[in-house]
C-alpha positions, 0 to 999 in steps of 0.5 A: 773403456775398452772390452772383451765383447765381440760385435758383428761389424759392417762391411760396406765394401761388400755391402756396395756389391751385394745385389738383390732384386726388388721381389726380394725386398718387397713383400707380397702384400707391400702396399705398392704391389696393391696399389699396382694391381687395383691400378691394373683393373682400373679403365684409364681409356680416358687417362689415355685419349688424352695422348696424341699420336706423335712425340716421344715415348711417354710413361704409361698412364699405370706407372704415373698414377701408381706413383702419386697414388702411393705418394698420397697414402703414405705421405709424400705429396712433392713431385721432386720428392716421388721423383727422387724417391725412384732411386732412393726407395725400394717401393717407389723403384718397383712402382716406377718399373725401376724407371726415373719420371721427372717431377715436372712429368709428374706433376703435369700428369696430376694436373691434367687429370684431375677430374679424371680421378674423380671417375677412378675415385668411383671404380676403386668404390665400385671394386671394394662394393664388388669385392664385399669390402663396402655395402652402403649403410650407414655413414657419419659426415664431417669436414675439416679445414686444410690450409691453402697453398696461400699466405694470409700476409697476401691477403687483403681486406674491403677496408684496406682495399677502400683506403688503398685506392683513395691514397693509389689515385691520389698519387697518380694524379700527383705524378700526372700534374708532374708530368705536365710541368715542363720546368720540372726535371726529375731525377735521371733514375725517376720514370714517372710513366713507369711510376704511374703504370706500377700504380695502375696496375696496382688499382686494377689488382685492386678493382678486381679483389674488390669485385670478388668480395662484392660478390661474395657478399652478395652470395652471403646476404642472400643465404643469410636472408633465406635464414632470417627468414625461415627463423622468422616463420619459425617464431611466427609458428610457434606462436601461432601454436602456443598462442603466446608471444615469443620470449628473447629478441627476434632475429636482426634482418642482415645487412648488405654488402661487403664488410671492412674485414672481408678478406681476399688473397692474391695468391689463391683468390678462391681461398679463404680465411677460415676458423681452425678448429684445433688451435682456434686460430685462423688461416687461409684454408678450404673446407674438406668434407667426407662421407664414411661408410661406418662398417668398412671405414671407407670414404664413399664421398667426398666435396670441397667448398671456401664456405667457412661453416658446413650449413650447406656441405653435407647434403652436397656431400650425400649428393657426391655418393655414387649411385653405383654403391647405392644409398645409405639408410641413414647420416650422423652429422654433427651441429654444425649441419643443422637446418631444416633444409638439410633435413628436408634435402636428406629425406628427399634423397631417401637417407635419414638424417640423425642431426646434433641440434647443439653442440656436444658435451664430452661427459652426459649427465647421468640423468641424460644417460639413464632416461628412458626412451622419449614420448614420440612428439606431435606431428606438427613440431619443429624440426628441431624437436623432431630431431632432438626425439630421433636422437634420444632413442635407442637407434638414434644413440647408436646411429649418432655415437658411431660418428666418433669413431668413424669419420673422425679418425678418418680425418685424423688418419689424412692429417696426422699419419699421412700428414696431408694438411695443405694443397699443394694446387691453387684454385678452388677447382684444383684443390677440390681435384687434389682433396679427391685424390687424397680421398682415393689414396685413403680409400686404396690404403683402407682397402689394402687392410682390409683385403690382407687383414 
């Protein structure tokens, strides 16, 4: 239907000949313009022996970091991506000094530096501390489960490795007694060598997934025998004090070695199958852990492990706080962390641990919300009880209620508005580098609102 309205219409003949210059599109305080003045302050001398004397002219350090640091924190993780977004995008152009490195250089330059970034995680720290941006007090910890560059289609269990290779010999055997047979003519596109080396390589892939999952087990029945057996002083305690036998079933001694669904993948052999928390499903993952300053919301350590649960995570990922910052007064940690060798490891750092000891209901009992502050317990009490006491006063309410509303958004913050949820490297050593890399594109862009807000 026609009408009488006039609309302002576009001229893109025009609009292909205006000209404008970056400073014009890109306000003072963009993000990139941030990101290229920390990156400025940064010392990359050990970014920079990493070049020889001879060859071609490289991109300077400053630009490829800028590029994967901006990438990170605001969701683009492809180095074809970054490469592209140098001609398409106003902030990657101006970091890019209007310069166009391919995705091959980029990505070379991620993985050539990795542990590098480690010490850059620290001097962005440092330059918040410096700043007044982060004084280390209080922190929450907690991790989350990021899947793998893996596909559980490629993996493959202990009893499907036992079964694989009984039938993988048999038909090597029945290949070499073919071979042996001097009447017998195969067919002319039939190369029984080739047929046995397909099926021996095949054994040796084997041999090895089935060596690795032999040794995972001997790591775990160890861990799970020290845990029987601080279970089994602990009831021996409690009777010892109560004079009374233990109530309920003593705790079955662990089995050893491999078990039939232990799993192994040959895409990234240092994944593993994990337990998602969102969609209680499972997955090819890593296990992402953060420690977060509950003031500035700034990430200040950071570790990541294959191990499915967080029993051993959170005293490493105290231990990965730099010293330079200082160290926190105290830790809110959730259930899954409990253990008296976590509390004991976090005393010994000088951090008071407030532990969940079970796991949390989302609405408390009004008789729970109204009691008073509990009778100190005896000196002697377990750990558990000890805890439950330190959680129920005052200072510990406060300490551990914070947790959800620091290193949880954090979390969410990575997964959902940046959109990080798989690794691009594979190899435990190289997610770990990548898992710090997002860490530290986080904390720049935590640190940007912060220092503009």
């Amino acid at each position: 239907m026609a009408t009488k309205r006039k609309f302002r219409r576009a001229d893109y003949e025009a609009t292909e000949k205006t000209q404008i210059t970056l400073g014009e599109a890109l306000p003072d305080d963009h993000l990139a313009r941030f990101i290229v003045s920390v990156v400025g302050l940064l010392d990359l001398s050990e970014v920079y022996t990493k070049y020889g004397e001879r060859g071609g002219m490289p991109y300077a350090p400053e630009v490829l970091l800028s590029l994967l640091l901006y990438g990170y924190a605001t969701g683009t993780f492809s180095s074809r991506k970054l490469e592209k977004a140098t001609y398409e995008s106003i902030p990657y152009r101006y970091l890019a000094g209007n310069m166009h490195p391919d995705h091959d250089t980029i990505n070379q330059f991620r993985k050539d530096n990795l542990v590098t970034l480690k010490g850059l995680f620290v001097q962005v720290l440092v330059l918040a501390y410096v700043l007044g941006h982060v004084r280390l007090g209080n922190i929450s910890i907690d991790g989350s489960k990021i899947h793998a560059d893996a596909s559980k289609s490629k993996a493959v269990s202990y009893g499907r490795i036992l079964l694989l290779e009984k039938r993988l010999q048999q038909e090597i055997d029945e290949l070499f007694a073919l071979a042996e047979k001097a009447d017998s003519e195969p067919p002319d596109d039939f190369d029984i060598d080739d047929e046995i080396g397909r099926r021996s390589k095949k054994l040796a892939d084997l041999a090895q997934a089935k060596a690795v999952l032999e040794a995972m087990a001997r790591q775990r029945h160890a861990e799970e025998q020290a845990d029987y057996e601080r279970k089994m002083t602990e009831r021996e305690e409690k009777e010892a004090q109560t004079g009374k036998k233990t109530r309920g079933r003593a705790p079955a001694p662990p089995e050893p070695g491999p078990r039939d669904k232990d799993q192994y993948n040959f895409t990234d052999p240092e994944s593993r199958i994990m337990k998602n928390g969102n969609h209680q499903g499972f997955e090819q993952a890593y296990n992402a852990q953060a420690a977060v300053e509950h003031e500035s919301r700034l990430i200040v350590g950071n570790t990541l492990s294959n191990h499915p649960n967080d029993k051993q995570e959170g005293v490493a990922t105290a231990q990965a706080i730099p010293t330079q910052v200082g160290t926190p007064d105290a830790a809110a940690l959730d259930a899954g962390y409990f253990g008296a060798a976590t509390i004991e490891a976090f005393a010994a750092m000088g951090i008071d641990p407030y532990i969940a000891v079970a796991r949390e209901h989302h609405h408390l009992d009004w008789q729970t919300l109204l009691e008073g502050e509990p009778e100190p317990p005896p000196e002697n009490a377990s750990h558990k009880v000890k805890m439950l006491y330190k959680l129920r006063t005052e200072a510990g309410k406060a300490i551990y209620k914070l947790r959800k509303s620091t290193v949880e958004p954090v979390f969410g913050i990575i997964k959902e508005v940046i959109g990080f949820r798989q690794f691009s490297l594979r190899g435990l050593a190289a997610a770990a580098g990548e898992w710090n890399l997002v860490c530290l594109a986080y904390n720049l862009k935590r640190l940007h609102v912060l220092h503009t807000s």
